[in-house]
C-alpha positions as protocol buffer text, in pm:
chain_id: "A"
residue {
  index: 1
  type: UNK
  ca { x: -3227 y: 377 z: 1292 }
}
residue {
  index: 2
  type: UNK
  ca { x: -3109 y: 155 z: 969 }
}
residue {
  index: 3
  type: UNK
  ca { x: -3360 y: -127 z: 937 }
}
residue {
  index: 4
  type: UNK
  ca { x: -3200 y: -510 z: 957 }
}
residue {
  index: 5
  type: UNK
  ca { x: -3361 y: -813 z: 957 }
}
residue {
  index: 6
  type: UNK
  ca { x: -3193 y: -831 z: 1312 }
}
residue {
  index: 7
  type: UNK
  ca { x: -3463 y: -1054 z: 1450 }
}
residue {
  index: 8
  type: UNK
  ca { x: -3392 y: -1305 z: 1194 }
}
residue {
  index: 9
  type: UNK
  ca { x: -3016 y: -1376 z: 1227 }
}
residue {
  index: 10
  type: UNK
  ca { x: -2948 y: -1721 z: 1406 }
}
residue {
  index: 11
  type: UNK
  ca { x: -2738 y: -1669 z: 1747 }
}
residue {
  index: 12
  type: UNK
  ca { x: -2567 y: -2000 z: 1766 }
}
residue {
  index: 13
  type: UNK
  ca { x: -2207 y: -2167 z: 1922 }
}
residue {
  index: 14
  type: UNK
  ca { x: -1865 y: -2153 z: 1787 }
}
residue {
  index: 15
  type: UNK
  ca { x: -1612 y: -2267 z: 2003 }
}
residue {
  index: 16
  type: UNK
  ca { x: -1196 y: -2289 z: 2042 }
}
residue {
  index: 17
  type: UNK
  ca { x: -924 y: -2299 z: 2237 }
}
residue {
  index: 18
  type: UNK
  ca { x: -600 y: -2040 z: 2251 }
}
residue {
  index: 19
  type: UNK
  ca { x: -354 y: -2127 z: 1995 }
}
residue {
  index: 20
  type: UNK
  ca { x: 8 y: -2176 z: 2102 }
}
residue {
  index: 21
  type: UNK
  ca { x: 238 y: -1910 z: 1883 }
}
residue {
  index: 22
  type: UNK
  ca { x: 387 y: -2110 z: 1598 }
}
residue {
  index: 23
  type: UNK
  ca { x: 710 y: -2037 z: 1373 }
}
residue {
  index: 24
  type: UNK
  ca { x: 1012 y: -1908 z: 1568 }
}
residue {
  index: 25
  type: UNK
  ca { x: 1199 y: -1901 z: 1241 }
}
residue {
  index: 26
  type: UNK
  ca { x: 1376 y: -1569 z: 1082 }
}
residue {
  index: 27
  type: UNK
  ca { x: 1126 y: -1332 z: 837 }
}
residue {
  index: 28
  type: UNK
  ca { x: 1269 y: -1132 z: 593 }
}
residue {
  index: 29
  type: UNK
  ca { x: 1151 y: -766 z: 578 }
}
residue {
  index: 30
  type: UNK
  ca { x: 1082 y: -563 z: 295 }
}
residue {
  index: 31
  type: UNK
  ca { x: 1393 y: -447 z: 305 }
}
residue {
  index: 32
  type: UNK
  ca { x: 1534 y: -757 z: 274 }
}
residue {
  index: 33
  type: UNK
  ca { x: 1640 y: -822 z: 643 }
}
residue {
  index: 34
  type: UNK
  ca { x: 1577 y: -1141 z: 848 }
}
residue {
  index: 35
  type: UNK
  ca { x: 1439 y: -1120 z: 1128 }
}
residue {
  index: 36
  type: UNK
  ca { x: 1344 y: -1308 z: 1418 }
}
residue {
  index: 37
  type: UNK
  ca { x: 975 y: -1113 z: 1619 }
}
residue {
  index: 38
  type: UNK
  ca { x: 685 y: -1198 z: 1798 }
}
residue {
  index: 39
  type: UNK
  ca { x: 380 y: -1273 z: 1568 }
}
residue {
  index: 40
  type: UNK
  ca { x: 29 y: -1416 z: 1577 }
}
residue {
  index: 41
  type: UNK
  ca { x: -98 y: -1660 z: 1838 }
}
residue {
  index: 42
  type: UNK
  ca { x: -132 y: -1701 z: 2228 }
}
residue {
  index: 43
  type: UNK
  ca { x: -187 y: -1454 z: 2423 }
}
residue {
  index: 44
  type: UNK
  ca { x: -44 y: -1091 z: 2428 }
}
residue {
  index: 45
  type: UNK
  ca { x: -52 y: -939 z: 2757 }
}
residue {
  index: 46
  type: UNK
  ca { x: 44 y: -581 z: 2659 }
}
residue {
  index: 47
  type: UNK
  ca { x: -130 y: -529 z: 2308 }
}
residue {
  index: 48
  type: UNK
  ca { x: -479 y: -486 z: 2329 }
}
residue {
  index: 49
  type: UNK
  ca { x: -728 y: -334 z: 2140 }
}
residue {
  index: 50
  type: UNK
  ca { x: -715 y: 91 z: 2111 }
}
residue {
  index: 51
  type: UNK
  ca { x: -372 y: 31 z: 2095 }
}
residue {
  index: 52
  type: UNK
  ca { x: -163 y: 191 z: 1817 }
}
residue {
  index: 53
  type: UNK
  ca { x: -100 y: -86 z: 1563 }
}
residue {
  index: 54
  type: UNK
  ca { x: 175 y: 26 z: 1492 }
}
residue {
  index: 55
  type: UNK
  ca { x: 527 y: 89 z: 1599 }
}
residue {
  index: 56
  type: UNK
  ca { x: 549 y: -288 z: 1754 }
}
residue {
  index: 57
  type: UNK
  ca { x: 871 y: -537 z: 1789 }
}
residue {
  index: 58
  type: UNK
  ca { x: 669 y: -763 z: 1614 }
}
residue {
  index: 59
  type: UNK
  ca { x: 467 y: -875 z: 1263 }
}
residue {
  index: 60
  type: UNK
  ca { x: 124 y: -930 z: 1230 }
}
residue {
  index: 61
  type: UNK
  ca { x: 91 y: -889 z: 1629 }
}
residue {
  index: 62
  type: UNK
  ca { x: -293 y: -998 z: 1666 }
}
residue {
  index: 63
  type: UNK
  ca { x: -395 y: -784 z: 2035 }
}
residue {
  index: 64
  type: UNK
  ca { x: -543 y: -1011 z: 2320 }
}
residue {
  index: 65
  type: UNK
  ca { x: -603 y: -1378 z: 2264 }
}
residue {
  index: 66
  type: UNK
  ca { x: -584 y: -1564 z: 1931 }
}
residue {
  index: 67
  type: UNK
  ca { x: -821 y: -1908 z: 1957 }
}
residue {
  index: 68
  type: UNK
  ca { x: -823 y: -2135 z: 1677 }
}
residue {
  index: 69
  type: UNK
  ca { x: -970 y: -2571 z: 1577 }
}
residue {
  index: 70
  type: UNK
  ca { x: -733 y: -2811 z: 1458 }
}
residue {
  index: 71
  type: UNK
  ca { x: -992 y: -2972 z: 1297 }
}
residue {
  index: 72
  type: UNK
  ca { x: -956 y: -2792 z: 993 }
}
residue {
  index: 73
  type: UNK
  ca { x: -1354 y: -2813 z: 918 }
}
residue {
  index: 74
  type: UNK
  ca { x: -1448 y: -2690 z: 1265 }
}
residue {
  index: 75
  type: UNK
  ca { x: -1175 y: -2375 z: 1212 }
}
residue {
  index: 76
  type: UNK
  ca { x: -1331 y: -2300 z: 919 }
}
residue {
  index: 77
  type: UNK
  ca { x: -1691 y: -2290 z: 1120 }
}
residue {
  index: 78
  type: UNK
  ca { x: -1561 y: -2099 z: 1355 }
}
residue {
  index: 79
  type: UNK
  ca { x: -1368 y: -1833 z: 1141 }
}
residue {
  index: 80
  type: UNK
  ca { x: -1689 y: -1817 z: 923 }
}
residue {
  index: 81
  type: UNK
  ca { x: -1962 y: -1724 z: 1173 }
}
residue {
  index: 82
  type: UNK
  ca { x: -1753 y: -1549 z: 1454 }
}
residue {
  index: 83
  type: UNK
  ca { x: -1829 y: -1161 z: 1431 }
}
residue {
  index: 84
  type: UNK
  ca { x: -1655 y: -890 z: 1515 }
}
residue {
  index: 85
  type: UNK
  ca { x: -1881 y: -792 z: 1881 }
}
residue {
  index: 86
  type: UNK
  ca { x: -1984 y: -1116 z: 1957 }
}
residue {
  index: 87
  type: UNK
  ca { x: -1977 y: -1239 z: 2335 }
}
residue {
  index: 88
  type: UNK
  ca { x: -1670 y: -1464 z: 2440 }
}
residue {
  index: 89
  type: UNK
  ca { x: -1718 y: -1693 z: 2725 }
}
residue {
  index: 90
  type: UNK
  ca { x: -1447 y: -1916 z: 2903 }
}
residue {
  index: 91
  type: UNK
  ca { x: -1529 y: -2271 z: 2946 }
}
residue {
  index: 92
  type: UNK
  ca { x: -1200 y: -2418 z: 3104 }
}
residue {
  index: 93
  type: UNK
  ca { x: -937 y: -2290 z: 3304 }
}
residue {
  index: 94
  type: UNK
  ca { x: -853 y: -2070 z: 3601 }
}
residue {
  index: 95
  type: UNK
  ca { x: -1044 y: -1766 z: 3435 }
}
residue {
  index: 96
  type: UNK
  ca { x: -1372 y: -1986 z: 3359 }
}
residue {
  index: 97
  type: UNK
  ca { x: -1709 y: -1839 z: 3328 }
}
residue {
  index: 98
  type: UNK
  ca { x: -1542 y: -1473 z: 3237 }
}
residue {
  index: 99
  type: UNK
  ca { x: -1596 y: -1294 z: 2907 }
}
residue {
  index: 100
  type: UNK
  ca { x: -1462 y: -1080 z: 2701 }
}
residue {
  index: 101
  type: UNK
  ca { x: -1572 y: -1010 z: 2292 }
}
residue {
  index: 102
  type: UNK
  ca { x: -1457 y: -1084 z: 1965 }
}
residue {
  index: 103
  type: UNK
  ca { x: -1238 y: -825 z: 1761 }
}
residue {
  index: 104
  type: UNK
  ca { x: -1155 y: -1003 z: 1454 }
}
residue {
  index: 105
  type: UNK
  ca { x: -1079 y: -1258 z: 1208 }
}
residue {
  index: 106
  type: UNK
  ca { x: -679 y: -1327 z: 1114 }
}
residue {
  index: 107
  type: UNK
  ca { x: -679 y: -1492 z: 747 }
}
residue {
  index: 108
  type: UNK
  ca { x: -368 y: -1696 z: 684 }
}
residue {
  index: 109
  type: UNK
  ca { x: -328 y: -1831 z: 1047 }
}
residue {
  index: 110
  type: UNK
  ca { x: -708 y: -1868 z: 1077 }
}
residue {
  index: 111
  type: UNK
  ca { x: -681 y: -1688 z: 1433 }
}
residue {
  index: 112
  type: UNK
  ca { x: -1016 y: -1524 z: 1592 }
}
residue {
  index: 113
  type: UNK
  ca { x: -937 y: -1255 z: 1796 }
}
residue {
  index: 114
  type: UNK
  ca { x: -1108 y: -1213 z: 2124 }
}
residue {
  index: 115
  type: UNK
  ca { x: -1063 y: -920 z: 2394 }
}
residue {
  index: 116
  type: UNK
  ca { x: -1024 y: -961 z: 2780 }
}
residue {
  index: 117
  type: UNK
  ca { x: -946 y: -705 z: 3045 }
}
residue {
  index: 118
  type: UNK
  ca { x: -616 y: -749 z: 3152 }
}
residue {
  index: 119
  type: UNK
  ca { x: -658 y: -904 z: 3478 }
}
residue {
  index: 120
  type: UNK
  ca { x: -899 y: -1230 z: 3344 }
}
residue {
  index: 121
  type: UNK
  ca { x: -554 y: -1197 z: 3103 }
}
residue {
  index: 122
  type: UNK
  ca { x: -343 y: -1334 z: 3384 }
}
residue {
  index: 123
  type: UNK
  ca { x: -527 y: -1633 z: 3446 }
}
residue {
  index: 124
  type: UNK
  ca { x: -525 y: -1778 z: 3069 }
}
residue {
  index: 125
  type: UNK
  ca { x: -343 y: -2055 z: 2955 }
}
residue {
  index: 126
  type: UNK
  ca { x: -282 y: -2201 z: 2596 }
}
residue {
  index: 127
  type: UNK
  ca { x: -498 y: -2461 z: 2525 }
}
residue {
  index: 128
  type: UNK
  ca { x: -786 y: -2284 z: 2756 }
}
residue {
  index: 129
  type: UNK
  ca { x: -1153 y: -2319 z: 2589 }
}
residue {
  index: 130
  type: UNK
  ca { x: -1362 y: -1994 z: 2469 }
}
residue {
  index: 131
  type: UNK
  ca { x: -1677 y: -2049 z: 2368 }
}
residue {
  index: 132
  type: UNK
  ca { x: -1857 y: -1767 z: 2132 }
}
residue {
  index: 133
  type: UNK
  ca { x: -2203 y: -1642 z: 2050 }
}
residue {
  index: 134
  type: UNK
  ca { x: -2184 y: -1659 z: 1685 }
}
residue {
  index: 135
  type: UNK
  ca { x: -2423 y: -1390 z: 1552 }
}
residue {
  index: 136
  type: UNK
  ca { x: -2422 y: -1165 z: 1261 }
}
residue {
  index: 137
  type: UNK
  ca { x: -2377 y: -1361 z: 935 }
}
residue {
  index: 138
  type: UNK
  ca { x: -2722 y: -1306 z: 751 }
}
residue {
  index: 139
  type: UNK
  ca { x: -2764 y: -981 z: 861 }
}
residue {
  index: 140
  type: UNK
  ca { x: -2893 y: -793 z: 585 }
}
residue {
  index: 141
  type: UNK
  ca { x: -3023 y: -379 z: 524 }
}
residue {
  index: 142
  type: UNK
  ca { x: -3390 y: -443 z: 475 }
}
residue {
  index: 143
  type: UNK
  ca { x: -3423 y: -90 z: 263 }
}
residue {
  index: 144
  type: UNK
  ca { x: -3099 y: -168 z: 91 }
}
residue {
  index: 145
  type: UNK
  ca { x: -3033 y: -495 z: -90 }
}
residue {
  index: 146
  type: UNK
  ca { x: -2678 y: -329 z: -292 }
}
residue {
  index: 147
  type: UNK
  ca { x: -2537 y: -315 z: 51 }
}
residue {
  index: 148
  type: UNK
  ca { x: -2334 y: -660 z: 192 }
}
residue {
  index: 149
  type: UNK
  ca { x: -2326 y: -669 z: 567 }
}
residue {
  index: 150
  type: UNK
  ca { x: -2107 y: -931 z: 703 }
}
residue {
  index: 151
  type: UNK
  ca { x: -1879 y: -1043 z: 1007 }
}
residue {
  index: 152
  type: UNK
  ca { x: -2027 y: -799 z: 1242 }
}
residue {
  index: 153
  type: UNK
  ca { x: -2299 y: -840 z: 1551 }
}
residue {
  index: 154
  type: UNK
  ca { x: -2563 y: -717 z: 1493 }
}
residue {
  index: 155
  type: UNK
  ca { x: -2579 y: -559 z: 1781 }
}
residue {
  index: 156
  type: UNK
  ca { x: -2298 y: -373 z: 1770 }
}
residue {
  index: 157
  type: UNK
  ca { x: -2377 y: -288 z: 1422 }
}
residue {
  index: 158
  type: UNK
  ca { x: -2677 y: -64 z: 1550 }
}
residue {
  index: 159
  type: UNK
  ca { x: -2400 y: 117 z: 1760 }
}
residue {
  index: 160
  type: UNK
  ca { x: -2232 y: 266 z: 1462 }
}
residue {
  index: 161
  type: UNK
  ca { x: -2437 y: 537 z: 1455 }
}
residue {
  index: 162
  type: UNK
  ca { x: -2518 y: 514 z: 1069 }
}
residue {
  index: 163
  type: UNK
  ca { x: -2711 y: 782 z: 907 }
}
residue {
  index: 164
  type: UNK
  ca { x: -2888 y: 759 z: 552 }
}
residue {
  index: 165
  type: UNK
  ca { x: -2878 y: 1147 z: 420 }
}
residue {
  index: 166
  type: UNK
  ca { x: -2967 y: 1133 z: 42 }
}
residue {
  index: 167
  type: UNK
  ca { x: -2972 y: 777 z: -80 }
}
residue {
  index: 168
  type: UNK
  ca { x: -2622 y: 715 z: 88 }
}
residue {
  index: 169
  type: UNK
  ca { x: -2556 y: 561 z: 411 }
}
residue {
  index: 170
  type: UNK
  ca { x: -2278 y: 794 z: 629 }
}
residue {
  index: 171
  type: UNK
  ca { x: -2033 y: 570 z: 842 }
}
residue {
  index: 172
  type: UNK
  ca { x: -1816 y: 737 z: 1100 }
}
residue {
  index: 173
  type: UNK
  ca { x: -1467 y: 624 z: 1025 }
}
residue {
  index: 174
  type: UNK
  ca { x: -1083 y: 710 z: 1134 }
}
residue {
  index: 175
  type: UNK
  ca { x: -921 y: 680 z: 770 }
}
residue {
  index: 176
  type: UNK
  ca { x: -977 y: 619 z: 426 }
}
residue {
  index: 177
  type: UNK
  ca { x: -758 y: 403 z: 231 }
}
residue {
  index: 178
  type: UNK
  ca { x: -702 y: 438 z: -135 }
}
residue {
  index: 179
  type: UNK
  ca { x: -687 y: 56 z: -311 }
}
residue {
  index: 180
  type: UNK
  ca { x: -338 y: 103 z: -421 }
}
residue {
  index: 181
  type: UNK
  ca { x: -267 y: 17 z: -85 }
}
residue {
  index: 182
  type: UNK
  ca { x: -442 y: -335 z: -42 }
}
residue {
  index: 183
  type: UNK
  ca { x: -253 y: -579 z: -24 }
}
residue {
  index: 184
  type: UNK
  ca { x: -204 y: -944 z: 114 }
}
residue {
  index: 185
  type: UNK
  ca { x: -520 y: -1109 z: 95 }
}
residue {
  index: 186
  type: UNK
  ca { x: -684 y: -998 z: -260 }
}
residue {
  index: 187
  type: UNK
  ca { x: -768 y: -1230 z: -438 }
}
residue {
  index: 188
  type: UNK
  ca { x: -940 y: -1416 z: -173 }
}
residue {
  index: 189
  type: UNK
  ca { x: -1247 y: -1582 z: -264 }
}
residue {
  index: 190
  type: UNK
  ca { x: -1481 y: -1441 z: 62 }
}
residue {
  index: 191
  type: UNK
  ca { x: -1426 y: -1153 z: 325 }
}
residue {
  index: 192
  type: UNK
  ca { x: -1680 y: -1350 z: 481 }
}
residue {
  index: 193
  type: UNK
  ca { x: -1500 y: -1669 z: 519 }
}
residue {
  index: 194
  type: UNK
  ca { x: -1120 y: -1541 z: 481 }
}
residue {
  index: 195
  type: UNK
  ca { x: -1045 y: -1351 z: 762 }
}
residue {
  index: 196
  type: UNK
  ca { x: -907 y: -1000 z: 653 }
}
residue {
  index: 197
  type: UNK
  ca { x: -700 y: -846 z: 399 }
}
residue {
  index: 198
  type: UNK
  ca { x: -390 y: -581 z: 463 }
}
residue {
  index: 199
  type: UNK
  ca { x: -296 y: -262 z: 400 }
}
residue {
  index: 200
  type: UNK
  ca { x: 52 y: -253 z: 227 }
}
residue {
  index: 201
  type: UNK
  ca { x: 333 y: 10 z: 460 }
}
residue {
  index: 202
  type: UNK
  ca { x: 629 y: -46 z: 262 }
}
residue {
  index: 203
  type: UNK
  ca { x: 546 y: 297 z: 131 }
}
residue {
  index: 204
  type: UNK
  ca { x: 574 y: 439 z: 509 }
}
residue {
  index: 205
  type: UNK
  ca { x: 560 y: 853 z: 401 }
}
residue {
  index: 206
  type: UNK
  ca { x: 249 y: 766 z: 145 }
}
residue {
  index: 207
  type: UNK
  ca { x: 76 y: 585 z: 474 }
}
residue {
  index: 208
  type: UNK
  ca { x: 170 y: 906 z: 693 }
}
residue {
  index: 209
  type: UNK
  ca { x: 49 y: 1160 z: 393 }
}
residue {
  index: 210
  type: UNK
  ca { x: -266 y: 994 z: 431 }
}
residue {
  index: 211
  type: UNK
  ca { x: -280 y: 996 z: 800 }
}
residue {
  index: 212
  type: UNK
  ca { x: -316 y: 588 z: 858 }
}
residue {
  index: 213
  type: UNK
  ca { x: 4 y: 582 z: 1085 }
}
residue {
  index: 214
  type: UNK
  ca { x: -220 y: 635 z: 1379 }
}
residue {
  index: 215
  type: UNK
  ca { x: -432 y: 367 z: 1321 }
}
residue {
  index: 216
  type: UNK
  ca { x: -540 y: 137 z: 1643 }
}
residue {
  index: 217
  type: UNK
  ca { x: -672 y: -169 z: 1699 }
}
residue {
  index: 218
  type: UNK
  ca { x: -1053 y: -144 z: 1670 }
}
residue {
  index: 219
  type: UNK
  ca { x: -1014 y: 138 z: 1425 }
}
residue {
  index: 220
  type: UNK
  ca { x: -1283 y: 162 z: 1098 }
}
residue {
  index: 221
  type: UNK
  ca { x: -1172 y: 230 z: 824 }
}
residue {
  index: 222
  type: UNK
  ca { x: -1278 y: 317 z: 468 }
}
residue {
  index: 223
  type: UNK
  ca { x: -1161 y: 132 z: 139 }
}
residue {
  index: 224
  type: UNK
  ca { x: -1172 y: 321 z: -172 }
}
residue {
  index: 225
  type: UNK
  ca { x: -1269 y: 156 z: -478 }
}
residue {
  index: 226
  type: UNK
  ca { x: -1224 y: -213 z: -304 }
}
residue {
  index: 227
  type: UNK
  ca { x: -1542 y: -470 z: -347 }
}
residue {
  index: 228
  type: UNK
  ca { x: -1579 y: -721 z: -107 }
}
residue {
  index: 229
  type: UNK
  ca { x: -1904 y: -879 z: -217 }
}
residue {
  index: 230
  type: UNK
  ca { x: -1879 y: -1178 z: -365 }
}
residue {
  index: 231
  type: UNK
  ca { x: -1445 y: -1197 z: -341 }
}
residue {
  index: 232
  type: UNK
  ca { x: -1181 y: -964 z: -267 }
}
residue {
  index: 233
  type: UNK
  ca { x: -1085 y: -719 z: -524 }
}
residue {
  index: 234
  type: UNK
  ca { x: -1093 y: -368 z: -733 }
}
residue {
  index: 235
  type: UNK
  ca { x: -1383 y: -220 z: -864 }
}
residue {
  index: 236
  type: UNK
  ca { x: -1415 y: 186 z: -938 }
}
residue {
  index: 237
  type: UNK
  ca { x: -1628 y: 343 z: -751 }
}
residue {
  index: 238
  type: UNK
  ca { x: -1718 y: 29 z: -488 }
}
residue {
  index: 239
  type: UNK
  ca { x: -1713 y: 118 z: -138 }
}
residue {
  index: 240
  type: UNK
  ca { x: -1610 y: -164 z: 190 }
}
residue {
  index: 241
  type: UNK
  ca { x: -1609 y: -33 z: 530 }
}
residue {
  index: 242
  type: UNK
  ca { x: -1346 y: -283 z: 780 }
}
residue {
  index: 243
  type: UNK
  ca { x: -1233 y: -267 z: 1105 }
}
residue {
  index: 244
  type: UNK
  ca { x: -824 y: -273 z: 1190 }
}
residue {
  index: 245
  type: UNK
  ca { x: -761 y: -622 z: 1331 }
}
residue {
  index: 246
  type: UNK
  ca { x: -357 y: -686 z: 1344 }
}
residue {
  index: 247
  type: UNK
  ca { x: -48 y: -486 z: 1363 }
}
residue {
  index: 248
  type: UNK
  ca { x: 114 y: -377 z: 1121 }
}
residue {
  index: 249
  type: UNK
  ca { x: 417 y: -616 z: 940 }
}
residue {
  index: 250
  type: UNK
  ca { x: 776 y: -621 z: 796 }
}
residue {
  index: 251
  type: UNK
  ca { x: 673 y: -839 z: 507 }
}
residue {
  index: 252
  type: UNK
  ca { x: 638 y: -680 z: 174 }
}
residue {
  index: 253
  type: UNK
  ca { x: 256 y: -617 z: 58 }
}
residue {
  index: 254
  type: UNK
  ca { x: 189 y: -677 z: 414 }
}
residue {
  index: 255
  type: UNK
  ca { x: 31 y: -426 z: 712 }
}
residue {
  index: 256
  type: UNK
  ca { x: -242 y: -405 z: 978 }
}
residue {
  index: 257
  type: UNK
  ca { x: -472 y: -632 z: 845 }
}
residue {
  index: 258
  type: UNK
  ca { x: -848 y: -557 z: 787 }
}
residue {
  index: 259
  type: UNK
  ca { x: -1213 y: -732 z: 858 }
}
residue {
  index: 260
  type: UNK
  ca { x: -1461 y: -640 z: 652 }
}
residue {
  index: 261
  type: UNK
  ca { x: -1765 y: -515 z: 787 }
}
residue {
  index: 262
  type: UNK
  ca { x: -2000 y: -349 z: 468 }
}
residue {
  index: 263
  type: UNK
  ca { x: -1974 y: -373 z: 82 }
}
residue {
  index: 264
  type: UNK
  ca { x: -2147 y: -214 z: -220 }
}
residue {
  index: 265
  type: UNK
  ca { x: -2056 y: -213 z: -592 }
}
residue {
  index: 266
  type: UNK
  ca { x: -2151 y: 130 z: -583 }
}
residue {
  index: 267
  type: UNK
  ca { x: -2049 y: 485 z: -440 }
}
residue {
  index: 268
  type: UNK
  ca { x: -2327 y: 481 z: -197 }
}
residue {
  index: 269
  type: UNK
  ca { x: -2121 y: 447 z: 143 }
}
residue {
  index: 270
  type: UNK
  ca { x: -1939 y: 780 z: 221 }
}
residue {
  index: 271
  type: UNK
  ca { x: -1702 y: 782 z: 527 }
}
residue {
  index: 272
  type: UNK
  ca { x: -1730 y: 1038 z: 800 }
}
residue {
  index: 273
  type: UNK
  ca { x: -1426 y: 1150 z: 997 }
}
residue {
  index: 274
  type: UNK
  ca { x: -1415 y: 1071 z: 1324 }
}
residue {
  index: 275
  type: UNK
  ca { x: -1104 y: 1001 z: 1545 }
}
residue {
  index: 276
  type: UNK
  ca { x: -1331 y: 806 z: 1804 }
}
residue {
  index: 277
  type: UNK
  ca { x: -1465 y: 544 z: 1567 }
}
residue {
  index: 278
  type: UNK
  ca { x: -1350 y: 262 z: 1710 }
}
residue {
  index: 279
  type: UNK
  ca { x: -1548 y: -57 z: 1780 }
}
residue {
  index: 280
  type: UNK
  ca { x: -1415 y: -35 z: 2190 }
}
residue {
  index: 281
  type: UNK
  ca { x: -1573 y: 264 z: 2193 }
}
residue {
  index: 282
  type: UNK
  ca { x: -1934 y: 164 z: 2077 }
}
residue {
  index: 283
  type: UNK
  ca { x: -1902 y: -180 z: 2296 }
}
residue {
  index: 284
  type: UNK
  ca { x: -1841 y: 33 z: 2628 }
}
């Protein structure tokens, strides 16, 4: 097993409620034609994570229930140290005292995403509490100090079934994506603080060539030459690993967006094929 320092990450609270959808107004596609679709916030009742992310009446769907603060300051918080795996308790409501587990981070809107089984769906209501064991930020590779670990539990981290053959660690993922196809989020100044970042599908038959137009919810994924260490940006020969967090969009340089997960500045992350890799799978 991949050594951590595990048993020196802080578990501690992060907390907010569901997030009425905002907006309502028309969005312009790529093509140049307004629309007027679902998006992020609330609660979606028939997206869910393993879902295909794409082929939805809808941009930036974000699957299950999107909780954010209005205090800006607490948002921030709870964006920040929310990870990907982390338990997700109800506080108020009909459904109180159920749980479910976080799935993402939505830059932009600032949404976490959290999963629930569809019937503790049913008895949520906007404004409803969720409460969240924050735990992962810290975690660090003890053998491996060029590697960035971020936004994940650690927990679910040691799931992943990651293998160090030859100097490199091997990560089981469903597709690799080349960095010509990052888009909406670069630039950012922390893929530990900003959410995710999205993989452009303007270019629909270059997306299908590569095989990402299966991509579901949950889904790793590899990005080629992309750092995500101290920013978001290019660098030859950096590896990221990220997990598929929202649907995909009609906005140009927009697409299912993506959480980071791993970084290194160098080629020492290689991506294993594996249609299964997907973080529902290693939570069950």
């Amino acid at each position: 097993m991949i050594k951590t320092n595990k048993e020196k990450v802080v578990k501690w609270s992060a907390q907010g409620k569901i997030h009425h959808p905002t907006g309502g107004n028309y969005r312009i596609s790529h093509n140049g034609e307004p629309m007027i679709l679902p998006a992020t916030g609330g609660i979606s009742y028939n997206v869910a994570i393993g879902d295909c992310a794409f082929g939805w009446e809808g941009d930036h769907v974000e699957p299950g229930v999107s909780i954010r603060n209005e205090n800006s300051s607490e948002n921030a918080a709870l964006m920040t140290f929310a990870c990907i795996g982390n338990e997700a308790k109800i506080i108020s409501g009909d459904a109180k005292g159920k749980k479910g587990y976080v799935t993402g981070m939505h830059g932009g809107i600032d949404h976490v995403l959290i999963h629930f089984e569809k019937d503790i769906l049913e008895d949520l209501a906007i404004d409803d509490k969720i409460l969240i064991k924050a735990y992962g930020q810290g975690l660090k590779l003890v053998e491996n100090e060029n590697i960035r670990i971020m936004n994940i539990d650690p927990d679910l981290f040691e799931k992943l079934n990651i293998k160090e053959e030859e100097g490199k660690l091997k990560v089981n993922v469903v597709g690799k994506v080349p960095a010509y196809l990052m888009g909406s989020g670069i630039g950012s100044k922390s893929a530990a603080t900003d959410g995710d970042y999205d993989i452009m599908t303007a270019d629909m038959q270059e997306i299908k060539r590569l095989g990402l137009d299966k991509l579901k919810f949950g889904d790793l994924v590899l990005l080629q030459d992309c750092d995500n260490t101290y920013g978001i940006g290019y660098l030859k020969g950096s590896v990221s690993i990220g997990v598929i967090v929202h649907s995909d969009c009609i906005k140009s340089g927009h697409g299912p967006g993506v959480t980071v997960i791993m970084t290194t500045k160098e080629s020492i992350i290689e991506g294993v094929i594996d249609e299964n890799a997907n973080i529902s799978n290693y939570i069950k």
